[in-house]
C-alpha positions in Angstrom: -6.5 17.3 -13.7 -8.1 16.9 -10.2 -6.7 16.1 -7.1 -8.5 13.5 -4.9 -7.9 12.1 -0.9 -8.5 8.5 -0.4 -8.4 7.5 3.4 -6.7 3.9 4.0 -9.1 2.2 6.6 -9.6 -0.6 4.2 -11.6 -4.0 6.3 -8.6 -5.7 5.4 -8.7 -9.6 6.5 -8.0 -11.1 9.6 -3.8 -11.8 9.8 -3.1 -8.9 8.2 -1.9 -5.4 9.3 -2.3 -2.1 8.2 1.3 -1.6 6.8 0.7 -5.4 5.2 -1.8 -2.6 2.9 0.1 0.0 2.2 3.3 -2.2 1.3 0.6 -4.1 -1.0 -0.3 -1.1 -2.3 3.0 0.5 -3.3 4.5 -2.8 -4.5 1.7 -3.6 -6.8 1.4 0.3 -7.7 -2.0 1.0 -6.6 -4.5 2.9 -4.2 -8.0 2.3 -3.8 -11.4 0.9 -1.9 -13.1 -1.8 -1.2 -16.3 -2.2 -1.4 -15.8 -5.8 -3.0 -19.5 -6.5 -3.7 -19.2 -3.8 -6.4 -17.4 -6.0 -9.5 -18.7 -4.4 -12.4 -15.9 -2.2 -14.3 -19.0 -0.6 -16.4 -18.2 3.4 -15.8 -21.5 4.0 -15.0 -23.4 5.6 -12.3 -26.6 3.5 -12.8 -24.3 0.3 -12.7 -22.6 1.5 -9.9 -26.6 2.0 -7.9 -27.4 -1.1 -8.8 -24.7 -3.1 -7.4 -24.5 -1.0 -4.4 -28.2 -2.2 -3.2 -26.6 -5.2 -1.7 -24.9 -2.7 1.3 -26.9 -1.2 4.1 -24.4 2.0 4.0 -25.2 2.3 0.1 -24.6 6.5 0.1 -21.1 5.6 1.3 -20.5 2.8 -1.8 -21.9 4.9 -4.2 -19.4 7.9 -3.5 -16.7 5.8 -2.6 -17.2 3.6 -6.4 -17.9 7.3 -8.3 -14.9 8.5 -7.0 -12.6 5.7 -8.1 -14.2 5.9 -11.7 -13.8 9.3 -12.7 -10.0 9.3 -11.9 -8.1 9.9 -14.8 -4.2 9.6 -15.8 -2.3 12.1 -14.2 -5.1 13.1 -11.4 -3.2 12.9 -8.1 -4.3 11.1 -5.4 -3.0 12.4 -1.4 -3.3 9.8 1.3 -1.8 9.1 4.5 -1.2 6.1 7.2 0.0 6.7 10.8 0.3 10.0 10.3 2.5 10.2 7.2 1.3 11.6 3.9 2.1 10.3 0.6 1.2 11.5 -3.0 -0.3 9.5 -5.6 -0.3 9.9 -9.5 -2.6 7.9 -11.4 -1.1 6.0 -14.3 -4.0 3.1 -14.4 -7.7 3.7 -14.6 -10.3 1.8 -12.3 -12.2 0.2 -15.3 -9.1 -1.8 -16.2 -8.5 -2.6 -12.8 -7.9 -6.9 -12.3 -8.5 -7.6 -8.8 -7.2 -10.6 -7.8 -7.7 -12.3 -4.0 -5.6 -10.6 -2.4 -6.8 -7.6 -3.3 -10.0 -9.0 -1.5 -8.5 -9.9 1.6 -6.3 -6.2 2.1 -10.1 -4.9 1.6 -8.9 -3.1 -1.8 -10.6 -4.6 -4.8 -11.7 -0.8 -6.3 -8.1 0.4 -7.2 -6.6 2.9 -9.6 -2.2 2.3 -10.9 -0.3 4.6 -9.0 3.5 5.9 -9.4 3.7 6.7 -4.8 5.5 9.8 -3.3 5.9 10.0 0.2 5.7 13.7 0.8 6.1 13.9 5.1 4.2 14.6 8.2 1.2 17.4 8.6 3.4 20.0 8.9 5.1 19.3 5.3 1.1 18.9 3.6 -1.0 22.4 2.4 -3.8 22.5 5.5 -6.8 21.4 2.8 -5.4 18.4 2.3 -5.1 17.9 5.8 -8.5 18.5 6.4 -9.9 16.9 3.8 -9.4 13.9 5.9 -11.5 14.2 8.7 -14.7 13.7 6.8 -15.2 9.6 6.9 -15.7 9.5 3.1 -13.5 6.5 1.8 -12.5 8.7 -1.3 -13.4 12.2 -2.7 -12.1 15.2 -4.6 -10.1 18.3 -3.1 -10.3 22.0 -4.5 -7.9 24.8 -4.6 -5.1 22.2 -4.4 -4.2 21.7 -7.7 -0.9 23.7 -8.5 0.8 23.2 -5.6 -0.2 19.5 -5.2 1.4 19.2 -8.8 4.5 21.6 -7.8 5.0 19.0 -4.9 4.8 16.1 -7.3 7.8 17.8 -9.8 9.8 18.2 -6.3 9.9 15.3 -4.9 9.8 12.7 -8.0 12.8 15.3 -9.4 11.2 15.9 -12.9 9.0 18.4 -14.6 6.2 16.2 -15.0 3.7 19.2 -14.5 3.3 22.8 -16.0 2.8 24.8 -12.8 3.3 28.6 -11.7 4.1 31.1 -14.0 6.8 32.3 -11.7 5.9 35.8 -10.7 3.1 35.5 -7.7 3.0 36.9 -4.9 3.3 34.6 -2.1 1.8 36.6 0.8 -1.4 36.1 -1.0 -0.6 32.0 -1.2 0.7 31.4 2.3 -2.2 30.7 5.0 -2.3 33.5 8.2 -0.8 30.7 10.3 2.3 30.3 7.9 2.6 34.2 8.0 2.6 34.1 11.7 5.1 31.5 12.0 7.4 33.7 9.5 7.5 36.9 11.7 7.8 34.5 14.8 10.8 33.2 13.6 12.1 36.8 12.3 12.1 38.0 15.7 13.3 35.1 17.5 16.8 34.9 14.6 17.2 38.5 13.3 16.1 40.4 17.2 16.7 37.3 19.3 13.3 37.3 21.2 13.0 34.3 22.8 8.4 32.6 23.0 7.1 31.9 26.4 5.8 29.0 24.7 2.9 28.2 27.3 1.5 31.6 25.9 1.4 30.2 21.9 -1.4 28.7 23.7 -3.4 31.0 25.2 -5.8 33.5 23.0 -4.8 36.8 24.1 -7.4 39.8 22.2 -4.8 41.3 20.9 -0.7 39.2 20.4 -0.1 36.4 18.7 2.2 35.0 22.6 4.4 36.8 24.7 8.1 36.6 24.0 11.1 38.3 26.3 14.7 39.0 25.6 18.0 38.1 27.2 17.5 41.5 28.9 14.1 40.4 30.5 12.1 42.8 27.6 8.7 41.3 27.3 7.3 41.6 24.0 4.4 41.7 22.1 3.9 40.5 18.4 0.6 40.5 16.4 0.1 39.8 13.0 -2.3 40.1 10.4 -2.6 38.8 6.4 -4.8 40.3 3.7 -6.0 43.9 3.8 -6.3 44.3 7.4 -4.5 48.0 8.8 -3.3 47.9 12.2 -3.4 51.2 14.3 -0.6 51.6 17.3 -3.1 53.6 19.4 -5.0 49.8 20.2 -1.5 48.8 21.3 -1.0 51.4 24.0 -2.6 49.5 27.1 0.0 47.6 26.9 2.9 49.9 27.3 1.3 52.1 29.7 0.9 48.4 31.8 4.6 47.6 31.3 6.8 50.5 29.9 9.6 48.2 29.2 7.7 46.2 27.1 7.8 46.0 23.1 5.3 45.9 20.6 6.1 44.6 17.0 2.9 45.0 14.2 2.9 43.2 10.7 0.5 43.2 8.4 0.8 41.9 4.9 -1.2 45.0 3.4 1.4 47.2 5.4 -1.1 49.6 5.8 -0.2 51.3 9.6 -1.3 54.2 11.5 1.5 55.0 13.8 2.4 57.3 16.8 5.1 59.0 19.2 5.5 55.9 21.0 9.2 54.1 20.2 7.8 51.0 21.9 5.8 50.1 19.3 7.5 49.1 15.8 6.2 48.3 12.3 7.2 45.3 10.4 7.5 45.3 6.6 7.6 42.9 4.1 10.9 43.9 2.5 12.9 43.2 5.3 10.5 40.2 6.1 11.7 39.0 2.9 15.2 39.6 2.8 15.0 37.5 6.5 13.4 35.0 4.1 16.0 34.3 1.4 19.2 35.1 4.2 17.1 32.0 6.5 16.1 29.6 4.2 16.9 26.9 5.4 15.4 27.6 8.6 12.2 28.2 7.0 9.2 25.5 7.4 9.4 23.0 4.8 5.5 23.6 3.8 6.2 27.1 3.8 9.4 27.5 2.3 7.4 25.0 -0.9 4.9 27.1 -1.3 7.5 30.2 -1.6 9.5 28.2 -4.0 6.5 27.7 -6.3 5.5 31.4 -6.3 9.1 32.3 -7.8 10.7 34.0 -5.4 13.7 32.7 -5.0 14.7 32.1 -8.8 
């Protein structure tokens, strides 16, 4: 099974809208390219070549057409219009493919079946995905995807269409450093009720993720760190001896921590990060709180 991004910027026809395509698309169960000149349905490279001749941008057929034939049932497909992302499974191959004129004039005559999904915004879509898109190539694969695009699938079509996840990772190893961030953020903003400056989120301090203060006008100092990085509270000083009211809260996934006699400074661990975790929930980032559900944690 591979998991492919298709971008819908199809030259549809003059009359016709975006959404016209992507209605088109879901009624008639499809996704796909255009590239209309290319009619065989011969799965073949050398056919594909050969067809592609009669465009000036040939590279960009030729990818787009290879693509669409070497998806398979049950490859998924992720894809998004205006922002919102929707998952695709394949349930019709592209040498089987009828195009009819319509097709022709929504600029979509290359097409795979499709069951649709609509999965959410950005925020709701693992960051490769979301990436994957910036690159102008009409269609092409996406690695390191796999399991969780398939865990999303199960999700949101409610079956078990997929063997993923054998239920005992650990997911501080999945989540991304930004997810992790976000995590602790919201750990000291619920359980300590820290409150983020949220101009600072912006700015790249050396050392804290932002600045936060609480009710009592406490400024404070997160930072935080995934993999096997160790964090020492002797590179954290400066910032007492600046501010002596201030606070200073450390986290590192590999909880590896060199501490001192300062009480400013505290240490964050990940039992009590994830005992926040399954007390706050619902509170947790949709993305996030996915890719903790298909590591087993809360079962």
């Amino acid at each position: 099974m591979k998991v492919w991004r298709i971008h819908i910027k199809n030259d549809i026809a003059l009359g016709y809208t975006r959404q016209d395509l992507l209605d088109f698309c879901k009624k008639e169960k499809l996704i796909g390219v255009g590239w209309g000149k290319i009619d065989t349905r011969i799965n073949s490279d050398a056919e594909i070549r050969k067809q592609a001749q009669f465009y000036s941008d040939k590279t960009a057929a030729i990818k787009a057409l290879n693509a669409m034939r070497r998806m398979i049932i049950d490859d998924l497909i992720w894809t998004r219009l205006d922002n919102k992302y929707y998952l695709c499974r394949v349930i019709g191959l592209w040498e089987n493919s009828k195009p009819t004129d319509m097709h022709y004039q929504l600029d979509i005559s290359n097409y795979v079946n499709v069951e649709w999904l609509e999965i959410g915004m950005e925020q709701d879509v693992p960051g490769k995905v979301v990436s994957s898109f910036r690159p102008a190539a009409s269609a092409q694969s996406i690695s390191g995807v796999e399991e969780i695009s398939m865990y999303l699938w199960n999700k949101y079509s409610n079956t078990n269409h997929y063997s993923v996840g054998n239920g005992n990772m650990d997911f501080w190893s999945v989540l991304s450093a930004e997810a992790i961030e976000e995590l602790v953020l919201l750990y000291l903003q619920i359980e300590k009720g820290y409150h983020i400056f949220s101009s600072t989120v912006k700015y790249t301090f050396p050392k804290y993720e932002c600045q936060m203060v609480s009710d009592k006008g406490c400024h404070v100092y997160p930072q935080v760190k995934s993999g096997s990085v160790s964090l020492n509270a002797n590179d954290y000083m400066d910032t007492i001896k600046d501010d002596p009211s201030s606070e200073v809260f450390l986290f590192s996934t590999s909880e590896s921590y060199t501490k001192n006699t300062s009480k400013n400074i505290h240490f964050i661990y990940k039992k009590e990060m994830e005992s926040f975790i399954k007390k706050y929930r619902k509170a947790l980032p949709t993305l996030t709180c996915n890719w903790i559900e298909f590591c087993g944690f809360f079962d």
